[in-house]
PyMOL commands that place a pseudoatom at each C-alpha (Angstrom):
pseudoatom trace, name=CA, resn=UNK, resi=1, chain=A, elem=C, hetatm=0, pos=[9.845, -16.512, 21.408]
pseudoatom trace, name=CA, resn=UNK, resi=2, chain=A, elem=C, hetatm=0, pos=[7.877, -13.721, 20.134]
pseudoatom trace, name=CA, resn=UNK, resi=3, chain=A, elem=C, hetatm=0, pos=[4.674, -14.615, 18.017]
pseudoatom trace, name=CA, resn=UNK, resi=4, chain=A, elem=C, hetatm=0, pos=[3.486, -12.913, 15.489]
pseudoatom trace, name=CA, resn=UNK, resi=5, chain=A, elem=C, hetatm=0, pos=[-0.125, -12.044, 14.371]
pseudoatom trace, name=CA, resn=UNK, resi=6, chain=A, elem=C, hetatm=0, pos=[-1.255, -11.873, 10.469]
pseudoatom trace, name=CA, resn=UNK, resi=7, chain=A, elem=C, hetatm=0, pos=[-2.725, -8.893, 9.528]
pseudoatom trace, name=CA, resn=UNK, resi=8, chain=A, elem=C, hetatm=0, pos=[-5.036, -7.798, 6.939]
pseudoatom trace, name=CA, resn=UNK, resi=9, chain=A, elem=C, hetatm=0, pos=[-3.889, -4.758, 4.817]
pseudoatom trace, name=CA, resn=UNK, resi=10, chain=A, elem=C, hetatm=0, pos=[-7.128, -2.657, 6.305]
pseudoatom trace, name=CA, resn=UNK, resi=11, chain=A, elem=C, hetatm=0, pos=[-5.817, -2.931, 9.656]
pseudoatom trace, name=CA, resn=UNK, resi=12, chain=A, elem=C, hetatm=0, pos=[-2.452, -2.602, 8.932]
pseudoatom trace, name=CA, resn=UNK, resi=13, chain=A, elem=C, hetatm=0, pos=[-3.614, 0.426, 7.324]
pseudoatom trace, name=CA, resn=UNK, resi=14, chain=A, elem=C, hetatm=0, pos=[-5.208, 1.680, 9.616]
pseudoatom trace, name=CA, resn=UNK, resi=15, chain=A, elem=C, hetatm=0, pos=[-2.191, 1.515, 12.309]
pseudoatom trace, name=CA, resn=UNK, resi=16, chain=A, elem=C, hetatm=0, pos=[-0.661, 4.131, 9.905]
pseudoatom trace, name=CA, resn=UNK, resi=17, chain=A, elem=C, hetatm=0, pos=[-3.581, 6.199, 9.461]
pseudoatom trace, name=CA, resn=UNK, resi=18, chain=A, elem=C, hetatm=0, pos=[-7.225, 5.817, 10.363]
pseudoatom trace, name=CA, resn=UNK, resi=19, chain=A, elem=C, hetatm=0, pos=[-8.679, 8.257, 7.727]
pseudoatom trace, name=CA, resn=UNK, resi=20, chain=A, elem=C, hetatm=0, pos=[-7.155, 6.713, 5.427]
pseudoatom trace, name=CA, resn=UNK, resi=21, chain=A, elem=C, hetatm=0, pos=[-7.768, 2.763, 6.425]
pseudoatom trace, name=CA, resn=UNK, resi=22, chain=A, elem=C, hetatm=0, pos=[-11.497, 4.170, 6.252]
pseudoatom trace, name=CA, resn=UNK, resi=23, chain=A, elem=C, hetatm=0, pos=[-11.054, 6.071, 2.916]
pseudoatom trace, name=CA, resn=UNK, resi=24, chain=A, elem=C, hetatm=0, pos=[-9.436, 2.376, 1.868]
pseudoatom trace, name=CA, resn=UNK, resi=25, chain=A, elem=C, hetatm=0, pos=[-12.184, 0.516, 2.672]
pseudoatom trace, name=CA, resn=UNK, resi=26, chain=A, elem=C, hetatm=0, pos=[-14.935, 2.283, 0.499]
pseudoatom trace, name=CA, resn=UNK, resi=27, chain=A, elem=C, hetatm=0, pos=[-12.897, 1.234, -2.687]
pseudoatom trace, name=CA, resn=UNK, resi=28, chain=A, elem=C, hetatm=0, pos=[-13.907, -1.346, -4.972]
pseudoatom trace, name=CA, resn=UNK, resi=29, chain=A, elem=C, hetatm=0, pos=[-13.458, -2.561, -8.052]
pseudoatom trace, name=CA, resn=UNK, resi=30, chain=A, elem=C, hetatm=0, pos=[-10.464, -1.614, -9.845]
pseudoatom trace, name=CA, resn=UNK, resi=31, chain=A, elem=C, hetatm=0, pos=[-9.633, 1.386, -7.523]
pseudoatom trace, name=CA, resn=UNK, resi=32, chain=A, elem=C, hetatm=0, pos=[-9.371, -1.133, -4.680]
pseudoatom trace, name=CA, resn=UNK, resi=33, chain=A, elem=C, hetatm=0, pos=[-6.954, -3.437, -6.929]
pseudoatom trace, name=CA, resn=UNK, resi=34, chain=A, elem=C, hetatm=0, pos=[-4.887, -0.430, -7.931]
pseudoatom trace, name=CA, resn=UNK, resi=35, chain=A, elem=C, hetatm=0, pos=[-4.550, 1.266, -4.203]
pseudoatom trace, name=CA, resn=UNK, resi=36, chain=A, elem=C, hetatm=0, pos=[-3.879, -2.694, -2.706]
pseudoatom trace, name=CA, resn=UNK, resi=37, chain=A, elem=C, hetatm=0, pos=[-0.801, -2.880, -5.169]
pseudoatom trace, name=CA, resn=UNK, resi=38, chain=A, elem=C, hetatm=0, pos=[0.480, 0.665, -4.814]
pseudoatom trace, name=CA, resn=UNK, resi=39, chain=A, elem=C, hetatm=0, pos=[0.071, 0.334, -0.221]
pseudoatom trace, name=CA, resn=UNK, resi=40, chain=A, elem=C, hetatm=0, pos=[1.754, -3.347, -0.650]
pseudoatom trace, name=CA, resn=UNK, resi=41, chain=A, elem=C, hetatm=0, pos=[4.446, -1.869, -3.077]
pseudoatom trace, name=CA, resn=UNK, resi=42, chain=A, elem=C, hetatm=0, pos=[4.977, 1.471, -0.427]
pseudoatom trace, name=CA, resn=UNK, resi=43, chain=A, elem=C, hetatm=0, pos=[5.150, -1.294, 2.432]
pseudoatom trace, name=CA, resn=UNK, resi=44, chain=A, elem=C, hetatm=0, pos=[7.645, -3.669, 1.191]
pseudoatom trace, name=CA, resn=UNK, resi=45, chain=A, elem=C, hetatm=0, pos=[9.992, -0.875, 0.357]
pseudoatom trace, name=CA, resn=UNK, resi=46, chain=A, elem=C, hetatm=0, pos=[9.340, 0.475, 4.196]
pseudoatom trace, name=CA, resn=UNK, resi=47, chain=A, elem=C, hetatm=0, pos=[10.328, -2.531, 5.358]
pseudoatom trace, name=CA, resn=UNK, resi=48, chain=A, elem=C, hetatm=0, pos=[12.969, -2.946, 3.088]
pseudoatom trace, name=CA, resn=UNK, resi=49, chain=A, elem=C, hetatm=0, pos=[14.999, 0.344, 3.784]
pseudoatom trace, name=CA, resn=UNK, resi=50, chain=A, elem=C, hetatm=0, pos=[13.761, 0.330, 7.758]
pseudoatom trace, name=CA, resn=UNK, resi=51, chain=A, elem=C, hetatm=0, pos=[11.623, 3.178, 7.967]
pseudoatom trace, name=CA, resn=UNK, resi=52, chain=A, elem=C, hetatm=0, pos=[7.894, 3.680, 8.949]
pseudoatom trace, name=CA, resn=UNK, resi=53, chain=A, elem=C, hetatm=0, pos=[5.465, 3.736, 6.332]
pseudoatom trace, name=CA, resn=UNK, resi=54, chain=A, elem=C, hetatm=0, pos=[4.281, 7.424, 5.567]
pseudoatom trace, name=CA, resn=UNK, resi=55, chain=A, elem=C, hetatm=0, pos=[0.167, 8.420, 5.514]
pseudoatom trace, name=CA, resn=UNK, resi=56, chain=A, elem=C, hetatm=0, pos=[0.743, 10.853, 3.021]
pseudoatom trace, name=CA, resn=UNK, resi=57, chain=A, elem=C, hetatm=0, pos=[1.915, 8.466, 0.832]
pseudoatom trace, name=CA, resn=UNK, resi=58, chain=A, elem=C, hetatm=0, pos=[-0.700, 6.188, 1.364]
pseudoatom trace, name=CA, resn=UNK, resi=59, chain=A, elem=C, hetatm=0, pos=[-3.491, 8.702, 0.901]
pseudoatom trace, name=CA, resn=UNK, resi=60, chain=A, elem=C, hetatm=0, pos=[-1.601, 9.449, -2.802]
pseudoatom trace, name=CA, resn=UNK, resi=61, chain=A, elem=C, hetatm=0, pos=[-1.883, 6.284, -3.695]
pseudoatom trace, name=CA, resn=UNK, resi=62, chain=A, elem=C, hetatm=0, pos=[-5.836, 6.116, -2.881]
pseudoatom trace, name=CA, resn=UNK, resi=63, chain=A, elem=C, hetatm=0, pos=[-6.009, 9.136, -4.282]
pseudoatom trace, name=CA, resn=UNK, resi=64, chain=A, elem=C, hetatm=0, pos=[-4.438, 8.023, -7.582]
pseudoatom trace, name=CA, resn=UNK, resi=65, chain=A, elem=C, hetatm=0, pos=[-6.048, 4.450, -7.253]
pseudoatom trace, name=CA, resn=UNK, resi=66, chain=A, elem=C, hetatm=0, pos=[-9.153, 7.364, -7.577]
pseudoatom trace, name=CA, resn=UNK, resi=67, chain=A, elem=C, hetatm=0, pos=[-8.381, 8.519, -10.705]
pseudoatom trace, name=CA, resn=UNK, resi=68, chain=A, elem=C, hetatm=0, pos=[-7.710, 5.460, -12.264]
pseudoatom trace, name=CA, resn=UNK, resi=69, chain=A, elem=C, hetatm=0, pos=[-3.650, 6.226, -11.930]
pseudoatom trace, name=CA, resn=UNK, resi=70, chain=A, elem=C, hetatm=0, pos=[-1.462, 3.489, -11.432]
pseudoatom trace, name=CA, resn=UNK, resi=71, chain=A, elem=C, hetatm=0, pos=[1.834, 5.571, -9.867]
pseudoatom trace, name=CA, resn=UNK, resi=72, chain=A, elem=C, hetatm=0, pos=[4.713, 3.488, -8.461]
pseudoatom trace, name=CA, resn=UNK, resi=73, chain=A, elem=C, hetatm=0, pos=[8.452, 3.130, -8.923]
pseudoatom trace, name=CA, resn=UNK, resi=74, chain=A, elem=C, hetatm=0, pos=[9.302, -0.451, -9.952]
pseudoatom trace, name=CA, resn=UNK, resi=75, chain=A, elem=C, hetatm=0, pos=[11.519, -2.450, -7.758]
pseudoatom trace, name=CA, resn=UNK, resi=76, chain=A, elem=C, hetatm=0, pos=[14.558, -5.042, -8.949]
pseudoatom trace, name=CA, resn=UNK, resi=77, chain=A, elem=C, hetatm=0, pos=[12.191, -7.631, -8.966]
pseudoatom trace, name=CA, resn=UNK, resi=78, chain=A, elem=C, hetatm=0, pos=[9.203, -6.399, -11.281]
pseudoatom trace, name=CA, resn=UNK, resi=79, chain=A, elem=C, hetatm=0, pos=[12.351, -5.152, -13.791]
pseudoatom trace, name=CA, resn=UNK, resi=80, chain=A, elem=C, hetatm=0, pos=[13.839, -8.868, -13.685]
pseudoatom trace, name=CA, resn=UNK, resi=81, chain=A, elem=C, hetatm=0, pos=[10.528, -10.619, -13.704]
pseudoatom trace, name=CA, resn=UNK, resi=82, chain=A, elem=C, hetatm=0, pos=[9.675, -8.433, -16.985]
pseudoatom trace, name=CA, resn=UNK, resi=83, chain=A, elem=C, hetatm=0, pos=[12.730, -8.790, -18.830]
for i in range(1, 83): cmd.bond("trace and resi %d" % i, "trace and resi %d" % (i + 1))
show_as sticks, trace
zoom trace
């Protein structure tokens, strides 16, 4: 039996990419809330199409998260929890 160990999004974060697990954790306030949506969003769909999540991507959505940008596709399940 393998066991598994919770992780927080910062250190999951920064397995991907440790510039950007540091840029990550100078957010706050509604930058934090809007990059922690966007990185959860980019992770599930990692996981969901089996591929490794991407550091550009993640430094994007900081970026974004930034300037006060919400960017992400929507996924079946934010279009059928909407309609």
């Amino acid at each position: 039996m393998v066991a598994t160990k919770q992780m927080t999004l910062h250190e999951r974060i920064f397995q991907i990419d440790q510039i950007q697990a540091r840029r990550f954790a100078k957010l706050t306030g509604e930058a934090l809330e809007i990059a922690t949506e966007g990185i959860i969003r980019h992770l599930r769909a990692c996981a969901k199409m089996d591929v490794n999540p991407d550091a550009s991507a993640i430094r994007e959505i900081i970026d974004d998260a930034l300037n006060g940008r919400r960017v992400f596709a929507e996924d079946t399940a934010d279009i059928r929890s909407t309609a």
